[in-house]
C-alpha positions as CSV (number, residue, x, y, z in Angstrom):
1,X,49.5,41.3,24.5
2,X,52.8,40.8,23.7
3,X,52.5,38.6,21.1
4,X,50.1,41.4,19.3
5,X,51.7,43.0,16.1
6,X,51.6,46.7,15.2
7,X,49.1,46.2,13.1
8,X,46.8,44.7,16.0
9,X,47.9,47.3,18.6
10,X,46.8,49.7,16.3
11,X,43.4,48.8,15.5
12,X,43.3,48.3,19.8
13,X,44.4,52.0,20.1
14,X,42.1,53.7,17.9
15,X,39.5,51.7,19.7
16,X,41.1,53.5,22.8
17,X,42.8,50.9,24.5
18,X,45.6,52.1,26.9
19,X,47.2,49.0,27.1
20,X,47.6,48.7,24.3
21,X,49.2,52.1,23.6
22,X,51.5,52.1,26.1
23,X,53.1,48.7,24.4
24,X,52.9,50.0,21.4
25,X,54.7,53.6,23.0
26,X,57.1,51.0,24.8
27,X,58.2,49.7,21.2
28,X,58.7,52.6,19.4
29,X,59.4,55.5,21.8
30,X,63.4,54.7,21.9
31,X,63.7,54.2,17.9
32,X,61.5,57.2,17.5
33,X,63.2,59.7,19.6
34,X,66.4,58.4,17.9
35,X,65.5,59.4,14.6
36,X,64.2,63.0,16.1
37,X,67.4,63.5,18.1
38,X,69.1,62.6,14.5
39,X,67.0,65.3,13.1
40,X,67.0,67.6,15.9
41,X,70.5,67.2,17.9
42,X,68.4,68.9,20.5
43,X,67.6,67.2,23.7
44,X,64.8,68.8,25.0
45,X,63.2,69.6,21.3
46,X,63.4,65.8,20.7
47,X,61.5,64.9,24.0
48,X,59.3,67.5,23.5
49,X,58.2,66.1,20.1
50,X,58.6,63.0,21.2
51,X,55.3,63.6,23.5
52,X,53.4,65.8,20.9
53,X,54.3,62.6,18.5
54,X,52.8,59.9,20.8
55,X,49.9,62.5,21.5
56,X,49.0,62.6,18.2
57,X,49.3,58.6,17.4
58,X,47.1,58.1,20.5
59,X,44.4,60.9,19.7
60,X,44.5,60.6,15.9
61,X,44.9,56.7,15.4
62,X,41.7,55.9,13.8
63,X,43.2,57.6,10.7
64,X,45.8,55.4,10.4
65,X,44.9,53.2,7.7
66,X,47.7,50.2,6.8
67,X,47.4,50.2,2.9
68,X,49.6,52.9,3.3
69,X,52.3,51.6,5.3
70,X,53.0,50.1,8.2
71,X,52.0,51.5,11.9
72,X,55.7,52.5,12.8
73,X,56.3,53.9,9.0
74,X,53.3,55.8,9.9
75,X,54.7,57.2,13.3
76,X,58.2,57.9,11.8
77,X,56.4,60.0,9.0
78,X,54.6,61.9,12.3
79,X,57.5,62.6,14.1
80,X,59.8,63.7,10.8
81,X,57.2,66.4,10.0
82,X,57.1,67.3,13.6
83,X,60.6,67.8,13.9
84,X,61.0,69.7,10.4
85,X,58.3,72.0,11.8
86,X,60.7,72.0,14.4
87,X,63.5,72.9,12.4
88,X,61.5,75.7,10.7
89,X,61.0,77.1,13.9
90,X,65.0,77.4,14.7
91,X,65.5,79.2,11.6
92,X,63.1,82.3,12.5
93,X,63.8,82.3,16.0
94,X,67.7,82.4,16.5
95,X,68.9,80.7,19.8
96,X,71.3,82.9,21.9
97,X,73.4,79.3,22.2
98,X,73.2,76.1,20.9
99,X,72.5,73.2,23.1
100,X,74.7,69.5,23.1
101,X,72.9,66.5,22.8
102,X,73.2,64.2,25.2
103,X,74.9,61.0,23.5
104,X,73.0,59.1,21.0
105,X,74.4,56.0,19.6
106,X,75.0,56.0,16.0
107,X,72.7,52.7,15.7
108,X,70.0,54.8,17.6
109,X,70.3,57.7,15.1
110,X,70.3,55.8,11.9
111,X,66.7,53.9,12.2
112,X,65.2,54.1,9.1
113,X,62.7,56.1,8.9
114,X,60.0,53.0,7.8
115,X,61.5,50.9,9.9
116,X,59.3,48.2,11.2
117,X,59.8,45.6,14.1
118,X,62.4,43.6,12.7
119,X,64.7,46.8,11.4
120,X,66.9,44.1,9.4
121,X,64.4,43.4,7.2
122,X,64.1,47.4,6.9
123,X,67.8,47.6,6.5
124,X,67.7,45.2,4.0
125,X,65.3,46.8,2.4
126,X,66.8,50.6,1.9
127,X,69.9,48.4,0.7
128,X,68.0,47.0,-1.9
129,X,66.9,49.9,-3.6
130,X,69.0,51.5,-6.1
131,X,70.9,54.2,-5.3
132,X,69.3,57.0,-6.4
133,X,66.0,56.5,-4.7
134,X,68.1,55.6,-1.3
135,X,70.0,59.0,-1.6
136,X,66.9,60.7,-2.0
137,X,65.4,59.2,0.8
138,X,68.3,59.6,3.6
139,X,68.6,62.9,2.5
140,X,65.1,63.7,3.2
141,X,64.1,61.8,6.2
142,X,67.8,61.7,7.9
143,X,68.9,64.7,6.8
144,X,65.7,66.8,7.0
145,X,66.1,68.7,3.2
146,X,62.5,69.3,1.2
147,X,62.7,68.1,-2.0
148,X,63.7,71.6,-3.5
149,X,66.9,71.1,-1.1
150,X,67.5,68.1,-2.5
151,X,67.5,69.0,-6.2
152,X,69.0,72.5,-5.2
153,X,71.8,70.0,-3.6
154,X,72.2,67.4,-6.2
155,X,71.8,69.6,-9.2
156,X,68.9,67.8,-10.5
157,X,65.2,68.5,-11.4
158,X,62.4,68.6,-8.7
159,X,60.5,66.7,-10.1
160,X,63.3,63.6,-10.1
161,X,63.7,64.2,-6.6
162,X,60.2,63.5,-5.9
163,X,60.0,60.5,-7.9
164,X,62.9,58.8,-6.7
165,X,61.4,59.4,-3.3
166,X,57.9,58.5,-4.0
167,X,59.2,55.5,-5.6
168,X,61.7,53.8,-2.9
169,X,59.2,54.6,0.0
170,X,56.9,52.8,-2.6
171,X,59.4,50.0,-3.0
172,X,60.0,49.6,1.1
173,X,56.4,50.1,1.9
174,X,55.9,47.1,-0.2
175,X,58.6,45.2,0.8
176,X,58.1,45.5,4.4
177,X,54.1,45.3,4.4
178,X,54.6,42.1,2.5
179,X,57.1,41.2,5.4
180,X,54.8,42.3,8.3
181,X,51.9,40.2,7.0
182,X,53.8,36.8,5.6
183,X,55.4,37.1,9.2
184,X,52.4,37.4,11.3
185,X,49.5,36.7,9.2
């Protein structure tokens, strides 16, 4: 199974094939609990979502569907919510002290948030985009902000944040669903 793309693991999964889950957890699980310790700087937090994650891409993976992006773009998006929920969580219940993370490398940290098996292409990708959009976009999926953050932050309208979001993820779910398939299909 090895050979088997994201795209084919996940079709195996929501058919409830173990084996093919736990490649497809195998795959992901280090880039994913990268991102959440990015988000999170909180060991246990991060594993802890990093199960409830998984949970939910196991249990809820016949609604994946991959006009929408691809299968890691879809876990990413999973996990990000998770750990803002997370974050939302920290702000109503104060913590008497403040935990260090354990070390995360910086390449760890920095996966973008739609990245897909090959996360040059992604890279390439997000560096393709104009500027704008990208700033949008690592401010809210490596930085955590809502979109109201965002324009609160850069002194601009909501409604430009959320189409300079909505249209570089548009722009890199196209870019690397076109890769994904002209690779593999």
């Amino acid at each position: 199974m090895a050979d088997s793309t994201d795209f084919d693991l996940m079709v195996k999964i929501s058919a409830g094939d173990e084996s093919a889950y736990a490649e497809f957890y195998d795959r992901h699980a280090g880039r994913t609990y990268g991102f959440l310790m990015h988000m999170l700087k909180n060991t246990n937090e991060a594993e802890d979502i990093l199960q409830d994650v998984f949970w939910q891409a196991w249990s809820k993976a016949k609604q994946y569907d991959s006009s929408r992006g691809t299968p890691i773009a879809w876990l990413i998006l999973i996990a990000r919510s998770r750990a803002l929920d997370g974050l939302r969580r920290r702000k109503r219940i104060p913590s008497p002290v403040e935990e260090v993370p354990d070390q995360v490398s910086h390449e760890d940290a920095s996966i973008s948030a739609i990245a897909s098996e090959n996360s040059e292409r992604a890279q390439h990708a997000m560096e393709n985009l104009p500027i704008e959009q990208k700033k949008a976009i690592q401010l809210a999926f490596f930085d955590g902000l809502s979109h109201s953050e965002i324009a609160e932050r850069e002194k601009l309208p909501l409604g430009t944040v959320k189409t300079r979001v909505r249209s570089g993820l548009n722009k890199l779910r196209d870019t690397l669903v076109a890769g994904e398939k002209g690779s593999h299909g």
